[in-house]
Structures are given as C-alpha cells and as structure tokens.
C-alpha positions in Angstrom: 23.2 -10.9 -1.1 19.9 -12.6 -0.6 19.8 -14.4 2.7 17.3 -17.3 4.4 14.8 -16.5 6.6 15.8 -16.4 10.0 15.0 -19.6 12.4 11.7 -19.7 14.2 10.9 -16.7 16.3 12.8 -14.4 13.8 10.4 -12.8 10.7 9.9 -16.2 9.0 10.1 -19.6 10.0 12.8 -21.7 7.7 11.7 -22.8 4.5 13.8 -24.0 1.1 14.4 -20.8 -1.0 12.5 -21.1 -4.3 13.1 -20.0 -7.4 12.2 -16.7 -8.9 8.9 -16.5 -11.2 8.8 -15.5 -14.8 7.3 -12.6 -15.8 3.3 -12.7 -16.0 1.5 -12.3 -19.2 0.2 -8.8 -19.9 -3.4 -9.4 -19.2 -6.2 -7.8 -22.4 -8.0 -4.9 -21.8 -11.5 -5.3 -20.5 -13.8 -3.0 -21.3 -15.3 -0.2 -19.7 -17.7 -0.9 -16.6 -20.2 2.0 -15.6 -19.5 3.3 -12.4 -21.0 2.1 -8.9 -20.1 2.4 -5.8 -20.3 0.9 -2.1 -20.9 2.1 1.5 -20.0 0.3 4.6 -20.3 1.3 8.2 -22.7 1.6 11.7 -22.6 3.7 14.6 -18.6 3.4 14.7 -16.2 5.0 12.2 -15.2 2.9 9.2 -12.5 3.4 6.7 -11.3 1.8 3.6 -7.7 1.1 3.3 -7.2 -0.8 0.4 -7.8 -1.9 -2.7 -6.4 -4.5 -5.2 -7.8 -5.7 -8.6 -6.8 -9.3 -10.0 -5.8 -10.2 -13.9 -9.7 -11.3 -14.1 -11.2 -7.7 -13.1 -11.8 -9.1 -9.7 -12.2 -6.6 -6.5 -10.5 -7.1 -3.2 -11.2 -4.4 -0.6 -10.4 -3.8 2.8 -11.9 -2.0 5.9 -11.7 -1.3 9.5 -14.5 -0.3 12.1 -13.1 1.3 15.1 -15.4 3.2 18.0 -15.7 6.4 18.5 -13.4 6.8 21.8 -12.0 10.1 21.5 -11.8 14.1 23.0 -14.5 15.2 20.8 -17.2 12.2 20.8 -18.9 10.2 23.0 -19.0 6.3 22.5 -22.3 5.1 20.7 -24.3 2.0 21.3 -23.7 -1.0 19.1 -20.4 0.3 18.3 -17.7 -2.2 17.4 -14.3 -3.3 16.4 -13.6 -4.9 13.1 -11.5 -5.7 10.0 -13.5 -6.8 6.9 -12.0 -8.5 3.9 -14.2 -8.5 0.5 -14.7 -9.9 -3.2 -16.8 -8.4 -5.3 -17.0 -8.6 -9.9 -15.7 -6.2 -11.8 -19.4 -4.7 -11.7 -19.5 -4.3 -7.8 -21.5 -7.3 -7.0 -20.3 -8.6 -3.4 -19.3 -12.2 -3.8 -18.0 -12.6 -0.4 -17.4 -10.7 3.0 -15.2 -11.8 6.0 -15.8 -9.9 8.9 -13.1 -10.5 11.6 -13.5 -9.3 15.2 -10.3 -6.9 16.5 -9.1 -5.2 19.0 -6.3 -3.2 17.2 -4.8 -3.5 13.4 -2.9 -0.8 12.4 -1.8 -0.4 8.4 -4.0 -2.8 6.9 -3.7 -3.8 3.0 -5.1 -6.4 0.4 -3.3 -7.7 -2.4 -5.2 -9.9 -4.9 -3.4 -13.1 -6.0 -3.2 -15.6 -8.3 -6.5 -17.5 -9.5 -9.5 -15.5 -7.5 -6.3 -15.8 -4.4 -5.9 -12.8 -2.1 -3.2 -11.5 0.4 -3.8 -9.8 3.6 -1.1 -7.8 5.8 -1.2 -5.6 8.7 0.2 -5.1 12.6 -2.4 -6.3 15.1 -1.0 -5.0 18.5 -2.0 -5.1 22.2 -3.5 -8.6 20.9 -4.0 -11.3 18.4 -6.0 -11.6 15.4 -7.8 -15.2 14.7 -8.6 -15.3 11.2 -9.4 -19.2 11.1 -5.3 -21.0 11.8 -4.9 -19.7 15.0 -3.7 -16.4 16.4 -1.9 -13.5 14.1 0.0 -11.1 15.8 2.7 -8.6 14.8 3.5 -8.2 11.6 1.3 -10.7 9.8 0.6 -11.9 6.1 -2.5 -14.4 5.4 -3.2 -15.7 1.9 -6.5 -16.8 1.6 -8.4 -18.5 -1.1 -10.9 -17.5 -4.2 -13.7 -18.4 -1.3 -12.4 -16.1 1.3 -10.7 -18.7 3.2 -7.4 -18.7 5.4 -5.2 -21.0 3.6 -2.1 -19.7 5.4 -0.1 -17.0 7.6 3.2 -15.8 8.4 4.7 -13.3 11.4 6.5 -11.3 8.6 8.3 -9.1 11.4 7.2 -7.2 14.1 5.5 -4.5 11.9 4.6 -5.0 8.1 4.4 -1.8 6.5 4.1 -2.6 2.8 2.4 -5.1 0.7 2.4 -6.2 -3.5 1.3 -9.0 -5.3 1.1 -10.3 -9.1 -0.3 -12.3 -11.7 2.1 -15.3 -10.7 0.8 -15.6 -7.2 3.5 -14.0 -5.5 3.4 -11.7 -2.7 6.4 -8.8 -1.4 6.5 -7.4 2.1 8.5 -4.9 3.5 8.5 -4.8 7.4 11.1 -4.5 10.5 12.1 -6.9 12.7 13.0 -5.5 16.8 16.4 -7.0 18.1 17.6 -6.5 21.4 20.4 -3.7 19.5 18.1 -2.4 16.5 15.2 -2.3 14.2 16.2 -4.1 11.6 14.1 -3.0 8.3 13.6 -6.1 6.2 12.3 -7.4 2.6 11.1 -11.2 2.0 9.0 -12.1 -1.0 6.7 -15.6 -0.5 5.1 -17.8 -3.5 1.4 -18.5 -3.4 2.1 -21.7 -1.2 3.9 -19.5 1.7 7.0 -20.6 0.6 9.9 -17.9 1.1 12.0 -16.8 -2.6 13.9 -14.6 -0.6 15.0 -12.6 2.6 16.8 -8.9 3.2 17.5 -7.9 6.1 19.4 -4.4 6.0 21.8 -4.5 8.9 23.0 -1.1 8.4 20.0 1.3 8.8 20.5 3.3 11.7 17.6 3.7 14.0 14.8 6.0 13.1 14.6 3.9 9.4 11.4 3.7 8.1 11.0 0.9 5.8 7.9 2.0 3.6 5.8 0.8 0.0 6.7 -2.2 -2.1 6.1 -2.8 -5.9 6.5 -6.0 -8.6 7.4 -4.8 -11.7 6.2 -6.7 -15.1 9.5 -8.7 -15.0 9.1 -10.0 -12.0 11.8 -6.8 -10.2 10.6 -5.4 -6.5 10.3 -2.5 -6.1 11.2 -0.9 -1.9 11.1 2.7 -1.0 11.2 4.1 2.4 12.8 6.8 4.8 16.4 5.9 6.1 18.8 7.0 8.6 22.2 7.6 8.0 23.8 5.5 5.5 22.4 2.6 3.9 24.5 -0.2 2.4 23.6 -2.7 -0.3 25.2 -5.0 -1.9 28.3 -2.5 -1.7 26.5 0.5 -2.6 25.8 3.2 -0.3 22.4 5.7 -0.2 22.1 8.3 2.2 24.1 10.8 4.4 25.4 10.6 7.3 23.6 11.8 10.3 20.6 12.8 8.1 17.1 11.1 6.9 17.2 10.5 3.6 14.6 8.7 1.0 15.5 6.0 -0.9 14.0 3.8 -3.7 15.7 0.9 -4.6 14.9 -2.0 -7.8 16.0 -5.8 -6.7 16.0 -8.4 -9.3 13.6 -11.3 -9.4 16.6 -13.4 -7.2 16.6 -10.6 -4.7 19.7 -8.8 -5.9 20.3 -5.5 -5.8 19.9 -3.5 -9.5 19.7 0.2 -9.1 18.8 2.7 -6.2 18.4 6.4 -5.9 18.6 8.6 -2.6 17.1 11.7 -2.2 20.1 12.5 0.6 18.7 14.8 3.1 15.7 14.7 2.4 13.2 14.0 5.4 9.7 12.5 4.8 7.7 9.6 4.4 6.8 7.8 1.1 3.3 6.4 1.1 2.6 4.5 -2.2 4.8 3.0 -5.3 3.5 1.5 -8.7 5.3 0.5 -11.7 4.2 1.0 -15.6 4.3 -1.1 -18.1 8.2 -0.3 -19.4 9.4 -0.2 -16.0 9.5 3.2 -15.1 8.6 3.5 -11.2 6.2 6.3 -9.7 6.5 7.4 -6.2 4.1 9.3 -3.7 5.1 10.8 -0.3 5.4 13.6 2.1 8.3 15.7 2.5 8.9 18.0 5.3 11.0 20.5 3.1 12.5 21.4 0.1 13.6 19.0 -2.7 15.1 18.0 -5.8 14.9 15.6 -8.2 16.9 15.8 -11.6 16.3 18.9 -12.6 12.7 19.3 -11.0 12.3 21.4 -7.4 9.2 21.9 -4.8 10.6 24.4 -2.9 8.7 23.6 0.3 7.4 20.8 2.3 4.5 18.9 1.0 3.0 15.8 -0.6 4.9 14.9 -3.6 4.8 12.3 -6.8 8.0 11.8 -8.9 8.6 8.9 -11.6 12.1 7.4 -12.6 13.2 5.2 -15.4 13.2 1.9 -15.4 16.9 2.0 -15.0 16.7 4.8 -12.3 17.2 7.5 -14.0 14.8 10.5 -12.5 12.3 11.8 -14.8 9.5 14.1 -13.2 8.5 15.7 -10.3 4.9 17.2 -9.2 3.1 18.2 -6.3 -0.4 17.0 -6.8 -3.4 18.9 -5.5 -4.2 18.2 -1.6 -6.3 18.9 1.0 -7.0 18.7 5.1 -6.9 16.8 7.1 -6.1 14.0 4.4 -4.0 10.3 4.4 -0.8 10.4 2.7 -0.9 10.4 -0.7 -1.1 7.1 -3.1 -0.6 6.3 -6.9 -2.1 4.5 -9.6 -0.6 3.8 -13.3 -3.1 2.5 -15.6 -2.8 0.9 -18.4 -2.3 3.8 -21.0 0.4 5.1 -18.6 -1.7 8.0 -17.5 -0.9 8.5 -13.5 -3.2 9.4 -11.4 -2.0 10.7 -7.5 -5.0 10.8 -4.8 -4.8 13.0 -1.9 -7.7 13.7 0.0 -10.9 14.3 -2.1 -8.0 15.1 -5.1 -7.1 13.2 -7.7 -4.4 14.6 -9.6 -3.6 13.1 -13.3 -0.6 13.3 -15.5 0.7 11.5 -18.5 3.6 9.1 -18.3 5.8 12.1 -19.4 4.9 13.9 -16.3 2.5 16.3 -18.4 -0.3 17.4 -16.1 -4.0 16.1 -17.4 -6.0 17.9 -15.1 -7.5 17.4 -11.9 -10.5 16.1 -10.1 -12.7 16.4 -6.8 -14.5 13.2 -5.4 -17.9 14.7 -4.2 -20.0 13.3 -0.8 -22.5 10.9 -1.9 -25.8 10.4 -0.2 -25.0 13.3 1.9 -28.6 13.4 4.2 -26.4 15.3 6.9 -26.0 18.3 5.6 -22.2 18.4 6.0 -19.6 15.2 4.6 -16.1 15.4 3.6 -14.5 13.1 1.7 -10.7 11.4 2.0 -9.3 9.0 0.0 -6.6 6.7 1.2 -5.6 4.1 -1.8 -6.5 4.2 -5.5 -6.0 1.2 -7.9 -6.2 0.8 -11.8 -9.3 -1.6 -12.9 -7.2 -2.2 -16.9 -9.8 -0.3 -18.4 -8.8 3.2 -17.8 -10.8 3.3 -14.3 -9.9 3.9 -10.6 -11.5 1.8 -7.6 -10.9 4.5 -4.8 -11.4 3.9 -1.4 -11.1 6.0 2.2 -13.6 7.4 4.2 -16.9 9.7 3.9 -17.3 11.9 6.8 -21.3 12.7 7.6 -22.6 15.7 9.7 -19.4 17.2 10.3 -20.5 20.2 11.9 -21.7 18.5 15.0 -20.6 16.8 17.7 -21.9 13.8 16.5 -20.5 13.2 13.2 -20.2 9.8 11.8 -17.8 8.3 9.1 -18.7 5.2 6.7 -16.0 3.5 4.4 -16.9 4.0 0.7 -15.7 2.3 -2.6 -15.7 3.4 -5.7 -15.5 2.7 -9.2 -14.6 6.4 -10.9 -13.4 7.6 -14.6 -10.5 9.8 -14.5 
C-alpha cells in the first residue's frame, strides 16, 4: 500500500497526504504551426535533453553545456558549465531563459505544469545546484513558475531518474533512495504546491534495480517502468525471476495502488521513455541486450525496442524502430491521432496505434558550414497538432579533431 514520505533526511520531508486529482479535460486541438527551429551552444558541447509542451501550446526545454575535457579534444577558451531552463510560444518565440551555473547534473528533464508552471528534475553530484532557495543536491525536483522562477524544491532520493507531469499541476518521480543495506527504488507523486499524494518505496528489489520512465495517464493512473532484479513484490503480486534482470511496467491508480503490471522475465535491458494514448493504452521504448517476446511478437536479437499494451495490460505490439550510432536511448511520443512516433538517433520511426508501421524519417544537419554534422535526438514530444518538438544534439565538423556540438530544437511534421 501507499505509504508517507519518510522523515527528514529520507526522499521527502513529511507532509499530509493529499488527495488524488480528477482527471484533466482533454484539451482542443490547436492548429498547425509552421516549423522553426532553435540552436544553442559556444565553444563547449551542448545538448538538449528534454522537452515538454503545456495544455496552452507552451514550450519548455532543457539543456546542458559541459566542456570539452576528454581523450580526443583539447579544452577551449570561454568554455563553460551550465544547465538552461526555457519558455518559448507555440511559434518558438523565447519568452524566458534561466541559465544556471553547474558543476555536474546528470539526467536532466522538464515537465510543464499547470498554468504556464514548469517542473525540473535531475542528479547534481560532486556538488550543489542553487537555483534561487538554496542548494539542490541529489536527486532533486524544482517547480517553478509561468515567469521562470523557483517557487519550490524537493531531494526526491538520491538519484531521480524519471519525470511526468499533467494538466492538473501534478508532477510523478521515480528515483532510489541509498540505505546503509540497499537501494531502495521509489515512486512519490507531488501537487503543484510540493505537497506529497503519495510515496512507494519497493523494499523488495534486489540490488542492480533500475528504476526507469514515469507516465500520467488521462485518468489521472502512473505509469513506472524500469529494469529489476530478482523478484519484485507489489501489493502481493510478484514480477520477475529469480536471479535474473527482468523489465517490468507497472499501472498504479490515482491513490497510488497497484492496478496491473507486466514482466518481461529475463529480459535484460534498460527502458528509456513511456507515454500513454488517449484510451489508456501505454507505449514503451528501451534497449534490450537479447532476444525477446512480447505476446505473440519476437526481436530475435538485442536492440532498441518500442512495444504498446492495453490499457488493462494486455500486450499488443512489438517493433524495432530504425536506429543509428552512436545514438541516446530511444524515446516515444503519442500524439493526438494515436500515431506513435519512436526517435533514435537522427530516426524517427512512425506507426499507427495498431502497431502498423507509417514509415520512417531522417532529421537532416541544419546550418551545416563545417562540412561534416551528425545529428542525435534524445527526447521527442507531441505539440496536439500532429507535430513533434525534438530535441538532442547537432554535431559540427566531425571529421576533425576539433569538432563542436550545439543543442538544437525543433518543431518537425511527421
């Protein structure tokens, strides 16, 4: 069942559990917006990580600038470290940009909130972050307001590894909190005011458990998928094998109880990346590292994957969508029509809510004055108009030495 938050110094400090949200109101269409794009970066490599989209059309995007310390480069003047939150119309007109200084933030993602609101989660390590209330380390969440401003944070665990957020102004974490015994994977879904709904903590993971992607369904449901040692108990169900990896998806009610969950038992690999249509149904992205099956569907060797089940668990389709190298692991949108698209790469893979392929498509280097750019996506997001906002990272001059990479974002028909 459900439990509080753990007293301070544990994920969350103790707040009254609130009550679960009702389900948000399917938002209209807005109509098409012609496409447009943005570049970020300087002498030091930049890379989008996420993207989110409000209920108004509005943009939230995230970035990092890290120098270029490694084997093959040498470091660059002017180079810096950085995380950058931004706001920008449906059109791509910036509205606002908060530039934070860094030293290390690892798996950073943007959620966008209630009422121009956004959420912002990552794991800042070695030191702090200071985003305006004070140092954020570990695991942390921050909400901050329609003007780009910190309204409030959380430790959320000791890494956060997956972020969602709706209509209602809610936000869902997944994470893992480090006892002296174990790593503890947990779950805990905050209102808009930082309040905690719920808490799980799954006691019964055995060590190796990699807690990954989180969804809100339409109803209000979350959505958590990840990788999982051993057996995994909830709520008096088990998932997994026993001395195996296995991956598992499970749906928890809008109270935080448990409603269905499938394992892929045996199964090593990481998922990257979950979404939800509009009846329910749930779509998963991730990397195995072998063979498997699900339902009657089989990839008979390792690979990036992307399967769909019912909105009652049930598996529907499997697919491996077009990759390629070196690439971020793969992530999934839904939009609105229920066509999904799967990026990997500079490949985006589409295919009807049935699982019936609808082609494919290449993002090409823009403003490529180097001679040589690849381009790698690493999150895609539905705009409710039958668009994609995609964001990663546009290497330039890749043949050299010397090569530099800017974080792009862009607004792309399917």
């Amino acid at each position: 069942m459900p439990v509080p938050p753990s007293s301070p110094g544990g994920a969350v400090p103790p707040v009254d559990i609130l009550p679960p949200p009702g389900p948000p109101a399917v938002p209209e269409v807005p109509a098409a917006t012609p496409p447009w794009a943005q570049r970020q970066g300087g002498p030091q490599d930049d890379t989008g990580t996420s993207v989110a989209v409000d209920a108004e059309g509005q943009v939230f995007w995230a970035w990092v600038s890290t120098p270029r310390e490694d084997k093959d480069r040498e470091p660059v003047e002017g180079q810096r470290r950085a995380l950058t939150l931004a706001r920008s119309t449906a059109d791509g007109k910036t509205l606002w940009s908060r530039e934070f200084p860094r030293n290390h933030v690892a798996e950073l993602r943007v959620g966008a909130g209630a009422q121009g609101t956004a959420y912002l989660s990552g794991n800042a390590y070695l030191y702090a972050v200071d985003f305006g209330l004070g140092a954020a380390d570990d695991g942390f969440l921050v909400h901050f307001s329609e003007k780009g401003q910190a309204q409030w944070q959380r430790r959320v665990g000791q890494k956060v590894h997956g972020l969602a957020s709706d209509a209602t102004g809610d936000a869902l974490v997944s994470g893992e909190e480090w006892t002296a015994e174990a790593h503890v994977p947990l779950l805990s879904r905050y209102a808009a005011d930082g309040g905690v709904r719920w808490t799980r903590r799954f006691e019964s993971a055995g060590e190796g458990s990699a807690p990954g992607p989180v969804a809100l369904t339409p109803s209000g449901s979350a959505v958590f998928a990840g990788t999982f040692s051993g057996v995994l108990e909830v709520d008096g169900r088990t998932f997994g094998t026993p001395g195996a990896r296995s991956l598992v998806v499970l749906l928890f009610n809008a109270g935080g109880g448990l409603v269905w969950g499938q394992a892929l038992a045996g199964v090593d690999g990481h998922l990257s990346d979950v979404e939800v249509m509009r009846d329910g149904s749930v779509v998963v992205t991730g990397e195995a590292l072998g063979a498997m099956s699900w339902g009657e569907a089989k990839l008979p060797a390792a690979g990036p994957f992307v399967l769909a089940a019912s909105a009652q668990g049930a598996p529907r389709w499997l697919h491996r969508p077009a990759c390629d190298g070196p690439a971020e692991p793969p992530s999934v949108a839904v939009e609105p029509s229920g066509t999904v698209v799967a990026a990997c790469g500079s490949r985006l893979s589409l295919y009807g809510a049935d699982g019936a392929p609808r082609g494919e498509r290449t993002l090409q280097p823009e403003n490529c004055t180097e001679g040589a750019c690849t381009v790698t996506s690493t999150a895609v997001a539905p705009t409710g108009s039958g668009q994609l906002l995609v964001t990663g990272s546009q290497r330039h001059g890749v043949a050299t030495d010397g090569w530099n990479q800017d974080a792009f974002l862009r607004l792309v028909v399917p």
